[in-house]
C-alpha positions as CSV (number, residue, x, y, z in Angstrom):
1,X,-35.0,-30.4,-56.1
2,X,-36.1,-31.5,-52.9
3,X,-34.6,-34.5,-53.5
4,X,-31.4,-33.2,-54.2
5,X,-31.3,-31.3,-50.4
6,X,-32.6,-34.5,-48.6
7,X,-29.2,-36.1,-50.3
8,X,-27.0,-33.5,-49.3
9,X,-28.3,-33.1,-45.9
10,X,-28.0,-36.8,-45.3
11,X,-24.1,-36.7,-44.7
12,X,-24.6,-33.5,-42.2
13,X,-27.1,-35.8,-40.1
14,X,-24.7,-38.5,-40.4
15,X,-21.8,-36.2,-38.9
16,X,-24.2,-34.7,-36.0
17,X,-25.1,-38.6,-35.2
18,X,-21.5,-39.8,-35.1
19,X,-20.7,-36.6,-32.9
20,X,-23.5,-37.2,-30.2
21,X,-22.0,-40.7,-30.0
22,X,-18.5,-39.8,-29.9
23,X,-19.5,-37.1,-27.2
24,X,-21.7,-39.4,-25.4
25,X,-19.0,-42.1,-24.9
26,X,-16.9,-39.3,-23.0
27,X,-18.8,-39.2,-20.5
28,X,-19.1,-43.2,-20.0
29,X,-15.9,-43.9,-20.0
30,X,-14.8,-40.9,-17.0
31,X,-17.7,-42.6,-15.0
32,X,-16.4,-46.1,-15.7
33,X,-13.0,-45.0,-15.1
34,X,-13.7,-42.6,-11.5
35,X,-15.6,-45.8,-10.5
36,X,-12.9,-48.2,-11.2
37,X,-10.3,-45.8,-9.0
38,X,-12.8,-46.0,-6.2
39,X,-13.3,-50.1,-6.8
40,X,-9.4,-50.6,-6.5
41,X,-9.3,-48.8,-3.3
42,X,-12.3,-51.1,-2.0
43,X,-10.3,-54.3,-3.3
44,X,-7.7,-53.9,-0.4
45,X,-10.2,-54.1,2.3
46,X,-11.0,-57.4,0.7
47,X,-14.5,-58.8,2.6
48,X,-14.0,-56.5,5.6
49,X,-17.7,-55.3,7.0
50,X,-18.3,-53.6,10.1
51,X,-20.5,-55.4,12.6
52,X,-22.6,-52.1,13.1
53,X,-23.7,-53.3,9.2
54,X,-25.0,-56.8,10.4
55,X,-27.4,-55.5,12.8
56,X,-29.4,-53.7,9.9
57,X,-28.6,-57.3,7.9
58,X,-30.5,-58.9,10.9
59,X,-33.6,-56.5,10.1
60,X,-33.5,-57.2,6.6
61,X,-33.3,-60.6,7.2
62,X,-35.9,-61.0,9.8
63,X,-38.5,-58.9,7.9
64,X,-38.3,-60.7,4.6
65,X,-38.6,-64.2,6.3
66,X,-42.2,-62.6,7.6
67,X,-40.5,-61.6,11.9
68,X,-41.3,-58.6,11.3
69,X,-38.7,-55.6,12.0
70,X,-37.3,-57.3,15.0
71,X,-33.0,-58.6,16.0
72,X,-34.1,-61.6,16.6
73,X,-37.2,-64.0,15.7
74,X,-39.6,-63.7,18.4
75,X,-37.6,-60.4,19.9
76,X,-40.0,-57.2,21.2
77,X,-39.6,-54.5,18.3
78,X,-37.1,-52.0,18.7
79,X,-35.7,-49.8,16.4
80,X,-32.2,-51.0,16.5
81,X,-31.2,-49.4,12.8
82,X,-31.1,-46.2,11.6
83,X,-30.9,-46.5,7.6
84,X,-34.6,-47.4,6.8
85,X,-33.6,-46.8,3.1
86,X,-31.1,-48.9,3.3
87,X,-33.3,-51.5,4.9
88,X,-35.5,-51.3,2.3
89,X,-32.5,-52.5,-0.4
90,X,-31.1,-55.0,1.8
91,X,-34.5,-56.3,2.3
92,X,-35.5,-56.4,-1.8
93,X,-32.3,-58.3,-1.9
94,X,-32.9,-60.9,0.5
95,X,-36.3,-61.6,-1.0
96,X,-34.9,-62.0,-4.7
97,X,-31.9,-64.0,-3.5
98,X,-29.4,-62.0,-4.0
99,X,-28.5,-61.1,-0.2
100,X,-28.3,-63.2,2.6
101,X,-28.9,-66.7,0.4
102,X,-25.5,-68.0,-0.7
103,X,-22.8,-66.9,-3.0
104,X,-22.6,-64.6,-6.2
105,X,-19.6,-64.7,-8.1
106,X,-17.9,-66.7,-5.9
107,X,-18.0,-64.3,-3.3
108,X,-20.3,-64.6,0.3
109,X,-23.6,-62.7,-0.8
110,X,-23.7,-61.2,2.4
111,X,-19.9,-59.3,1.3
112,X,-21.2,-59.2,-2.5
113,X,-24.6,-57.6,-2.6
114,X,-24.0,-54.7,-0.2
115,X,-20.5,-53.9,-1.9
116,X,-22.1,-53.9,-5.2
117,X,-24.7,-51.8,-4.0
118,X,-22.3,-49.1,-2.8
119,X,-20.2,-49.6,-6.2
120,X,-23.5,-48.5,-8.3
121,X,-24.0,-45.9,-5.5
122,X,-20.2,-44.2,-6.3
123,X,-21.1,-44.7,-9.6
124,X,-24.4,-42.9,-9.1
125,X,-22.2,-40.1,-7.9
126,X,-20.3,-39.5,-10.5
127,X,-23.3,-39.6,-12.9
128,X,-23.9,-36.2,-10.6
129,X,-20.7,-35.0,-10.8
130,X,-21.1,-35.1,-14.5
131,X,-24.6,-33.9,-15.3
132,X,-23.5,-30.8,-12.7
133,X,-20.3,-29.4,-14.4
134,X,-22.2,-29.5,-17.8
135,X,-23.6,-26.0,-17.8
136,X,-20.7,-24.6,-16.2
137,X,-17.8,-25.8,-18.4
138,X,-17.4,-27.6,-21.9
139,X,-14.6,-30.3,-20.2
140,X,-17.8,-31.1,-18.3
141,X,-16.9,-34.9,-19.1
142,X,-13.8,-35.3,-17.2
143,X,-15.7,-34.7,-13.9
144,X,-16.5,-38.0,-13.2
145,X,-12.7,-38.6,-13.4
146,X,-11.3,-36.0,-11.3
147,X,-14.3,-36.4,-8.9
148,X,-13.3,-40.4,-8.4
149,X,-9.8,-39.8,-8.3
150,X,-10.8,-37.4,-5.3
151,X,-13.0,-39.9,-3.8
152,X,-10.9,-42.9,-4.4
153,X,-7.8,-41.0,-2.1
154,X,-9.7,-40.4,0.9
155,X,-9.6,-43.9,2.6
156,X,-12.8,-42.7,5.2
157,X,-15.0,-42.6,2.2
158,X,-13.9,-45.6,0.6
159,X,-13.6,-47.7,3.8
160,X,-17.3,-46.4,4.8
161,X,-19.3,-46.7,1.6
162,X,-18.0,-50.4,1.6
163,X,-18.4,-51.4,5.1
164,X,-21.8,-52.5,4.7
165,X,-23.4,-49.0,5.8
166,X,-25.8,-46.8,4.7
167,X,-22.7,-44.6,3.5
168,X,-22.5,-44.6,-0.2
169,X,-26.4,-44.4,-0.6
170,X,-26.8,-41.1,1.9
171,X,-23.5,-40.0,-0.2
172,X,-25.8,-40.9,-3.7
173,X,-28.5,-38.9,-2.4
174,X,-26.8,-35.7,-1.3
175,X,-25.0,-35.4,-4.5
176,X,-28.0,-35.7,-6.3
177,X,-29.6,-32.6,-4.2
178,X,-26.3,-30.5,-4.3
179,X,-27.1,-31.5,-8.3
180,X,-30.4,-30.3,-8.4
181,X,-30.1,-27.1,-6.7
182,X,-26.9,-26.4,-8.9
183,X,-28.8,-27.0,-12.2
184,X,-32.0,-25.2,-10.8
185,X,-30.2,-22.3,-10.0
186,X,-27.9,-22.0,-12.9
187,X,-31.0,-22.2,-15.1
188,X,-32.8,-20.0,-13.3
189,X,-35.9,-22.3,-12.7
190,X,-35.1,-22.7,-9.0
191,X,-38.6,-21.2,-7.3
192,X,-40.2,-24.3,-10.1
193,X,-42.6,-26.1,-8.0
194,X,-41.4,-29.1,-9.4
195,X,-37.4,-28.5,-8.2
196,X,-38.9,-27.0,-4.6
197,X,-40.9,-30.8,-4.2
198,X,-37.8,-32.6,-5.4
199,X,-35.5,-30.8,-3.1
200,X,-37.7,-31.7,-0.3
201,X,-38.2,-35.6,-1.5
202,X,-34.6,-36.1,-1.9
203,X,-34.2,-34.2,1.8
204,X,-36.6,-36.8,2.9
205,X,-34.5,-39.9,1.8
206,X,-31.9,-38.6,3.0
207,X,-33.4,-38.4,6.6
208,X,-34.6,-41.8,6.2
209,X,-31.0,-42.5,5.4
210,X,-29.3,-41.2,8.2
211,X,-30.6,-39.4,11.1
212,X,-28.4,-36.5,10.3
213,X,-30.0,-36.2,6.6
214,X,-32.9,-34.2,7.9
215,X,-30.7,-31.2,8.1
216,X,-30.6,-31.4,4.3
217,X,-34.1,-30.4,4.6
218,X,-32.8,-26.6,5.1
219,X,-30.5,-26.7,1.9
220,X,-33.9,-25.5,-0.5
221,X,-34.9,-23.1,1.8
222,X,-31.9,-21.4,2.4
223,X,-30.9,-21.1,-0.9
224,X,-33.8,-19.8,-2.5
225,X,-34.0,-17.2,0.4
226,X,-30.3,-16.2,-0.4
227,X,-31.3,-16.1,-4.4
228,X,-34.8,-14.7,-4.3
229,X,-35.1,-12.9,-0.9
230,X,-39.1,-12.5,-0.4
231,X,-39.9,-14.1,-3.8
232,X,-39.3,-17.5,-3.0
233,X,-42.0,-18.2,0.1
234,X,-44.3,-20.4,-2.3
235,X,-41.3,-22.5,-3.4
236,X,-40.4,-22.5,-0.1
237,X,-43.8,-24.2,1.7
238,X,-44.1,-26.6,-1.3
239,X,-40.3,-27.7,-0.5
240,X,-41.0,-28.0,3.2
241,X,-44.0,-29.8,2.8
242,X,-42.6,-31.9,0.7
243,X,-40.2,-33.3,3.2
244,X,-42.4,-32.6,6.2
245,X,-45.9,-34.0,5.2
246,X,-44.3,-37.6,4.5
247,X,-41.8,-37.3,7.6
248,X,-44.2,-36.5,9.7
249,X,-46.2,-39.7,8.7
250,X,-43.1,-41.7,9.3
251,X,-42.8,-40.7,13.0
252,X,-45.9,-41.7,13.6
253,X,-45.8,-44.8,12.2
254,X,-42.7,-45.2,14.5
255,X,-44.5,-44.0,17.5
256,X,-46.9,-46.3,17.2
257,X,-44.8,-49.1,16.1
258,X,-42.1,-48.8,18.8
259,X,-43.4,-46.3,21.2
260,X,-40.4,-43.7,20.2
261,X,-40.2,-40.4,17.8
262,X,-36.9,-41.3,17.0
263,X,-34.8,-44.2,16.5
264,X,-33.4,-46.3,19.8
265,X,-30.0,-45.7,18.4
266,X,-30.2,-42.5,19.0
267,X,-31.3,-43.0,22.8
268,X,-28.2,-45.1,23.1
269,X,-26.0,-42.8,22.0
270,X,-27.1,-39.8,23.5
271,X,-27.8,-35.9,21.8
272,X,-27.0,-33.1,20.6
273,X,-24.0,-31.2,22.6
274,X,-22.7,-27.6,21.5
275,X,-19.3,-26.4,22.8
276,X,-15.5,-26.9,22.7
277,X,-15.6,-30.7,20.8
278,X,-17.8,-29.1,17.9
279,X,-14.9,-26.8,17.1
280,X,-12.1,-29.4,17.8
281,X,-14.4,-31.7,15.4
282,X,-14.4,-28.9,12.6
283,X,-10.5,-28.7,12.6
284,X,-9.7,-32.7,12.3
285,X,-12.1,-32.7,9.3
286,X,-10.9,-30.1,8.0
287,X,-7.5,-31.3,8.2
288,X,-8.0,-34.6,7.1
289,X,-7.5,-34.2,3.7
290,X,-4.5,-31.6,4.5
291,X,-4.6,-28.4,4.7
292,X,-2.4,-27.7,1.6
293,X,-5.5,-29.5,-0.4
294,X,-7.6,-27.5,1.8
295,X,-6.8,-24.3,1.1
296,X,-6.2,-25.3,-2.0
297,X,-9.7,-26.3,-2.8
298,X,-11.2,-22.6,-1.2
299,X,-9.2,-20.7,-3.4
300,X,-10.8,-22.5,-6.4
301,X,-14.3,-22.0,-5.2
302,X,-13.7,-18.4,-4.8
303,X,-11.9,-18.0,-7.8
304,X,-15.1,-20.3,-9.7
305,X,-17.5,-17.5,-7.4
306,X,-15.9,-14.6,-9.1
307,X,-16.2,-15.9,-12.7
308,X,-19.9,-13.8,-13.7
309,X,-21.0,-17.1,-15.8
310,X,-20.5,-19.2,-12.2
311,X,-21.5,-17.1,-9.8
312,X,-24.5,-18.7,-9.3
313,X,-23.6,-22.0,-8.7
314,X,-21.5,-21.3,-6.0
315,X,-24.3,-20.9,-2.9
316,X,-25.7,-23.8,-4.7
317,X,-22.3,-26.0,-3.5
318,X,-21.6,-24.5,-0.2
319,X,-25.2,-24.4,1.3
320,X,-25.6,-28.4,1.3
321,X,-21.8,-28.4,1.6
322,X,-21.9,-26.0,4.5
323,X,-25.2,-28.0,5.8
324,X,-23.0,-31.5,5.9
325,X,-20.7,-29.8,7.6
326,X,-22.2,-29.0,10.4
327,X,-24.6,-32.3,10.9
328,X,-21.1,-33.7,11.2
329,X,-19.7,-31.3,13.6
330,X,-23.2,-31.8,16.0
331,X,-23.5,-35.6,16.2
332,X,-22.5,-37.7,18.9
333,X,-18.4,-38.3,18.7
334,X,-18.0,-41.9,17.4
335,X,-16.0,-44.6,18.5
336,X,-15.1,-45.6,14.8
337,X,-12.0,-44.5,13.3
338,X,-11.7,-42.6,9.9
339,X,-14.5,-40.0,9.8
340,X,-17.6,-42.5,9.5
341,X,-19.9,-39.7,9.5
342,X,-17.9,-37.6,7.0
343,X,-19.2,-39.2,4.0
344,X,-21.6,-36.9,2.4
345,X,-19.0,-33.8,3.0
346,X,-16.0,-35.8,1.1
347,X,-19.1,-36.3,-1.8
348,X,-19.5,-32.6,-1.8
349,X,-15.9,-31.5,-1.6
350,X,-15.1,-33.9,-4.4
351,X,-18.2,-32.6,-6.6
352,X,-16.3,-28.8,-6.0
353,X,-13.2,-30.1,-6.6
354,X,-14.1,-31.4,-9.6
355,X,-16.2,-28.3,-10.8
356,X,-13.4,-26.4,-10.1
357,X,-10.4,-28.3,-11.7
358,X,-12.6,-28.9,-15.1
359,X,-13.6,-24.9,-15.3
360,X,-10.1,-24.5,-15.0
361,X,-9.3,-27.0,-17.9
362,X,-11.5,-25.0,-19.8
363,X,-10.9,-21.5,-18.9
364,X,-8.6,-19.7,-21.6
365,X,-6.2,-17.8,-19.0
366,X,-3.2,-19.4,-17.7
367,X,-4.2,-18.3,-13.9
368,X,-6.9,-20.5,-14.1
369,X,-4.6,-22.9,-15.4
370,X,-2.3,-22.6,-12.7
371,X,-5.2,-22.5,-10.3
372,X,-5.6,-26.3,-11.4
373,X,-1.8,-27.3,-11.2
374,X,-1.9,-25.6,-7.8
375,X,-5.0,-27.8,-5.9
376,X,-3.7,-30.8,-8.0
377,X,0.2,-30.1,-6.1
378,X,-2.1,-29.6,-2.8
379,X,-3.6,-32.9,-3.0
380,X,-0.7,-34.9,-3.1
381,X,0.6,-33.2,-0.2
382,X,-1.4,-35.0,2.2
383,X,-1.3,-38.3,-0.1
384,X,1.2,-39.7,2.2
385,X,-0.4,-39.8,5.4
386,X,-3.6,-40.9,3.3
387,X,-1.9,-43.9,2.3
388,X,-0.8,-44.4,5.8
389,X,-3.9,-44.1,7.0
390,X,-5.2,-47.0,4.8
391,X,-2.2,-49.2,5.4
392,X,-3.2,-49.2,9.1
393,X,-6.9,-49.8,8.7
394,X,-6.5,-52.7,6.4
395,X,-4.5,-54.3,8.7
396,X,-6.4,-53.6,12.1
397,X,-10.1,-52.5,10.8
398,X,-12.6,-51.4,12.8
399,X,-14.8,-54.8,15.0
400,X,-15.1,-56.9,11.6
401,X,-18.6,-58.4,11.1
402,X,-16.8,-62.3,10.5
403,X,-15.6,-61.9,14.0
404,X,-17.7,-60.9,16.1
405,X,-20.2,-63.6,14.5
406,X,-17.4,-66.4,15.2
407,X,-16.5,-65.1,18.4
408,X,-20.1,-64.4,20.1
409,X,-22.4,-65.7,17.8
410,X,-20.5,-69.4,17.7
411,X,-18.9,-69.2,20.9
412,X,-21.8,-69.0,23.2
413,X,-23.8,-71.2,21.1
414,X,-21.2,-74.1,22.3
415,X,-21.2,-73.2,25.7
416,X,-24.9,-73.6,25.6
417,X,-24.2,-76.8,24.2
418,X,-22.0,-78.2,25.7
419,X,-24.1,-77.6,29.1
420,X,-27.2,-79.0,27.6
421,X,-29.1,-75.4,27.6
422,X,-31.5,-75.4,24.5
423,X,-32.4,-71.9,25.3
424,X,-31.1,-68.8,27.4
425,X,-29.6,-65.0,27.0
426,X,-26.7,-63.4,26.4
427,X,-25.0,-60.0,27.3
428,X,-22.4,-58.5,25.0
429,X,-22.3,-55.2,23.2
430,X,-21.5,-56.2,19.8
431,X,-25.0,-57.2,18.3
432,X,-24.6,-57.4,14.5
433,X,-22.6,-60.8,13.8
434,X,-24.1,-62.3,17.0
435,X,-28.2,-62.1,16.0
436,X,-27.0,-63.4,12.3
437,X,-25.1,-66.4,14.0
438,X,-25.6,-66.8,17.5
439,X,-29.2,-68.4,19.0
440,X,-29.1,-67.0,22.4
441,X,-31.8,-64.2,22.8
442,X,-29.4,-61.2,23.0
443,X,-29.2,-58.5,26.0
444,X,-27.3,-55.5,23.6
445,X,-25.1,-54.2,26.5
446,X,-24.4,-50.9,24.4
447,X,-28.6,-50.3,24.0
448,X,-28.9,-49.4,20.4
449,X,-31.3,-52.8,20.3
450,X,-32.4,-52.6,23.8
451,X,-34.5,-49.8,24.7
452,X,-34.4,-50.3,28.8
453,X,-30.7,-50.0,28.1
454,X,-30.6,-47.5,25.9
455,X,-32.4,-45.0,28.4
456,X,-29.8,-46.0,30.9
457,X,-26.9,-44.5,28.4
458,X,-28.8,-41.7,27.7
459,X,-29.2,-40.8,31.3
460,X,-25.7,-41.7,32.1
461,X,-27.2,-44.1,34.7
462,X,-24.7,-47.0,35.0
463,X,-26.1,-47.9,38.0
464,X,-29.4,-48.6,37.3
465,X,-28.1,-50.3,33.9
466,X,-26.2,-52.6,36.7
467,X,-29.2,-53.3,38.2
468,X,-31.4,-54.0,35.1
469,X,-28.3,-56.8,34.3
470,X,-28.4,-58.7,37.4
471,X,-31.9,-58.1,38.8
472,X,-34.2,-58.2,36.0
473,X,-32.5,-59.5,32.8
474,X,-30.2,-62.0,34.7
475,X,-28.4,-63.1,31.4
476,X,-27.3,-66.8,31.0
477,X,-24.1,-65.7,30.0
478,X,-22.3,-62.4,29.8
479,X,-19.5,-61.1,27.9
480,X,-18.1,-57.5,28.1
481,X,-14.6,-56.2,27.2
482,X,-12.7,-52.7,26.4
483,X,-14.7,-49.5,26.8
484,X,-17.8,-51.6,27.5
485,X,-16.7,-53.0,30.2
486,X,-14.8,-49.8,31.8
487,X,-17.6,-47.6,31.1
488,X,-20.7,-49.8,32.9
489,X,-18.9,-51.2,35.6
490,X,-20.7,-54.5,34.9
491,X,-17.2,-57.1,35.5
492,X,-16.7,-55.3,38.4
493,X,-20.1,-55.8,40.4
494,X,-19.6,-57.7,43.2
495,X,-22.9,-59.6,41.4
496,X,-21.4,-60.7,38.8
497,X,-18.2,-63.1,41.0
498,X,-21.9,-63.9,43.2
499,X,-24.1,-65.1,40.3
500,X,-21.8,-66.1,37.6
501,X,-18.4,-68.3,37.1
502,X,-16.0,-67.4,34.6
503,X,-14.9,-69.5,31.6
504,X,-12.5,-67.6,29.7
505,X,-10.4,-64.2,30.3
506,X,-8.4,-63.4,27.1
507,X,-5.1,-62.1,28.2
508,X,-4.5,-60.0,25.4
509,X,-7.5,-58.1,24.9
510,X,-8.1,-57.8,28.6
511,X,-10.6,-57.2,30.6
512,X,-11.9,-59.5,27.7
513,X,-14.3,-62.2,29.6
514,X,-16.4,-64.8,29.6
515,X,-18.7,-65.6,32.5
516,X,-21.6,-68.6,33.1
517,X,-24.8,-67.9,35.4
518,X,-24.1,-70.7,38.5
519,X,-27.5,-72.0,38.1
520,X,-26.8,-72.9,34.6
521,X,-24.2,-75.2,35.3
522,X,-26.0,-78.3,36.6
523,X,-22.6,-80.3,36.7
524,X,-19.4,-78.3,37.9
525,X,-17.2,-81.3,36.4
526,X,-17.5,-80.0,33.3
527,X,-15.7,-76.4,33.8
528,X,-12.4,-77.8,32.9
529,X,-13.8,-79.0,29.7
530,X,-15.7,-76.1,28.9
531,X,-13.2,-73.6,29.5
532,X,-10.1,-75.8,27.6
533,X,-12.6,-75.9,24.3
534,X,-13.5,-72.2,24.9
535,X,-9.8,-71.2,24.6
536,X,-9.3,-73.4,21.9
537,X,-12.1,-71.8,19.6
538,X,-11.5,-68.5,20.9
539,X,-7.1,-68.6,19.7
540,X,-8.3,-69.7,16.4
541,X,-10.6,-67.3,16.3
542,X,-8.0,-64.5,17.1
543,X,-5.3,-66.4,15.1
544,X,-7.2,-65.9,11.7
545,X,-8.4,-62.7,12.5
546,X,-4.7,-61.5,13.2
547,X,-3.8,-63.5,10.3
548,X,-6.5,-62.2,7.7
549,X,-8.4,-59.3,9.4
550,X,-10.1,-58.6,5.7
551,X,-11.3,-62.3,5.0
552,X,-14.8,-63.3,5.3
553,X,-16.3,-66.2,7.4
554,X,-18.2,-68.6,4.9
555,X,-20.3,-68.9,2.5
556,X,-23.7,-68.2,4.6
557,X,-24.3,-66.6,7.8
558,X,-26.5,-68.4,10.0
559,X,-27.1,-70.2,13.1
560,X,-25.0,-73.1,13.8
561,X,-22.5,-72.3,10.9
């Protein structure tokens, strides 16, 4: 007898197993698929990296050869990065080869490695995207999809998780938190110790991600205060020291290791400032997207709010949401085009989106239905001017890392050699591509790796910058152009026609210069021939960036190549 129920229950097992693999490839194949949109995005910025990347690459490079956390072998330490996670992979790389060593697949490893690493990152996010919408709606597994899709229009997230930035892993780890809170609260196991410490470990990488991620910190808190009201002060402290305990640690480690509570990037570019911009800030992001899609996308969150079965998850979304928001709104205006801080709130609004669109696909009524045809319409409103928006970047991005390596790394290196100068400084503002290329000892005229200079932006003192140029660092050579040379005055102190003679002016990119301390020309003869060979180098150099502005500059990145 018992052997006759073992047989019949044998093809019921076999059913349940085939199910959970058929269900289980659903999921796979809307993650592989979301990640593939985003990938084909990426493509058409071909090897493009931001030089702002390099300077972290410099780090990683210098404290896996044993330099320690320095620009520059031999340099004074100064916190010129402000992705210490980030750091941390870049670095792992570099010691198993994979990063900063050669070529993988063909490609520069220094393109490869930190592209891959934001592709597993996206994927990462989708993973989130998934494991979220699964207690809220059975079409759980298109998430990923819809979530990519989302992700893979808005060129500012694409462009920034593969510029070589911290991006797509401070994206990973805010939609991993948004995750966790959803699931905690949905479950009802949100006061857990074990979800309060995670909140606040996951609050702490993201503040050693990005400066801004501390502000994540409150997303815990404020939720269990809005879900349990006076219930929720143990799970509070245990979330809070979490985050703090460990944070705490790591400022004093950085006090003592560069004499600062915060890092020097953050003395460069100056505070906190409440007022007028915040609210002129607020509007451009939240018009990016269009305001067709966004509208669009606050009607579905209020419709997913007023849905009994939901209704928790929604302060879940909009507190770290909400949170994002604002750290974006507060920090510093940048000078880089398409929302570089936005990231984490495009990660959020896509992890909505997609909750809301897959509820809908689920939901039995045809408003809900129609709620989904409606943000779907919204989106491709403002598809257009996305496109656009990419069109132009791919063809002019933002300071590209192969450049600026060619152009002041390689550059000066030939002055130098060319006057017989085996060592000496240089002044210039764009540090990343330089220290990876270039074996002057760099003066960073825009402070983020110079901390005397850094104070001087953050007290608005040109002046006294001026004067720490020319009387105490007294560069061997100095370059400045564009805002850097408007907003410091330095190529227009009377110093600099005194002290210095200048080799090259580039007519198009004006005031664009090139200038020689006197004393380091020994024989005057030899201006003619440095300054036709600068102008040589320099028109190919602007030549192939004009030609390929995407294209990368070699297999290896290093001095004297």
């Amino acid at each position: 007898m018992a052997k006759t129920l073992a047989d019949r229950s044998a093809p019921a097992r076999s059913l349940r197993t085939t199910l959970r693999h058929r269900s289980a490839w659903g999921p796979i194949l809307s993650v592989g698929c979301g990640t593939a949109l985003i990938a084909v995005h990426a493509r058409a910025y071909g090897s493009w990296l931001i030089d702002d990347a390099a300077i972290t690459f410099a780090y990683a490079r210098n404290l896996a050869s044993g330099a320690g956390l320095v620009l520059q072998p031999g340099a004074m330490p100064v916190e010129g990065y402000s992705n210490p996670t980030w750091l941390v992979l870049l670095t792992l790389g570099r010691v198993l080869g994979l990063f900063d060593s050669g070529t993988l697949f063909g490609v520069p490893d220094y393109v490869a490695f930190p592209k891959l690493l934001a592709l597993g990152c996206c994927a990462g996010v989708l993973v989130c995207c998934y494991v979220a919408a699964r207690p809220l709606t059975s079409r759980a597994a298109w998430a990923p999809l819809v979530a990519g899709a989302v992700l893979a229009a808005l060129p500012s997230f694409v462009i920034w998780s593969f510029s070589g930035l911290e991006n797509p892993l401070y994206a990973l780890i805010t939609a991993a938190l948004a995750t966790l809170l959803l699931r905690a609260s949905l479950a009802g196991t949100l006061l857990h110790p074990r979800i309060a410490a995670a909140s606040g470990a996951l609050a702490l990488l993201a503040a050693m991600t990005r400066p801004d991620g501390a502000l994540l910190a409150a997303a815990f808190p404020l939720l269990a205060v809005w879900c349990a009201r006076s219930a929720a002060i143990r799970a509070i402290l245990i979330s809070c020291a979490s985050f703090i305990i460990p944070f705490g640690l790591l400022l004093s480690w950085r006090f003592v290791h560069f004499g600062l509570l915060v890092p020097n990037t953050a003395v460069a570019k100056g505070g906190i400032a409440l007022g007028a911009p915040q609210l002129d800030r607020l509007r451009e992001l939240l018009s990016y997207p269009g305001w067709p899609a966004t509208i669009a996308l606050l009607i579905g969150v209020i419709a997913l709010g007023r849905r009994r079965d939901h209704r928790a998850a929604l302060p879940a979304l909009l507190i770290p949401l909400a949170l994002a928001v604002l750290a974006y709104t507060l920090l510093p205006e940048d000078w880089m085009s398409q929302y570089r801080f936005a990231t984490p709130v495009w990660t959020l609004a896509a992890l909505t989106t997609a909750l809301v669109v897959t509820a809908g696909l689920a939901g039995q009524r045809s408003r809900w239905r129609a709620l989904v045809l409606v943000v779907v319409l919204a989106g491709l409103v403002g598809a257009p001017q996305l496109h656009r928006d990419a069109t132009a970047f791919r063809a002019a991005p933002d300071v590209p890392l192969c450049s600026i390596a060619e152009r002041y790394g390689h550059v000066p290196d030939r002055y130098a050699d060319l006057l017989g100068l085996r060592s000496g400084t240089l002044l210039v503002p764009d540090v990343g591509g330089t220290a990876l290329t270039g074996r002057l000892r760099i003066v960073d005229l825009a402070g983020l790796t110079d901390a005397a200079i850094a104070e001087h932006h953050h007290r608005g003192d040109m002046r006294g910058l001026r004067d720490h140029v020319f009387d105490r660092a007294r560069p061997t050579i100095i370059h400045a152009h564009g805002h850097w040379s408007a907003a410091t005055g330095v190529l227009g102190d009377p110093r600099l026609a005194r002290d210095y003679v200048l080799v090259h002016a580039d007519q198009a990119l004006a005031p664009n210069q090139d200038w020689i301390r006197r004393e380091a020309i020994a024989d005057p003869a030899l201006l003619p021939a440095l300054r036709a060979d600068a102008g040589r180098h320099i028109d190919e150099i602007n030549h192939r960036d004009a030609t390929v502005p995407t294209r990368d500059c070699g297999p290896v990145l290093r001095v004297g190549r």
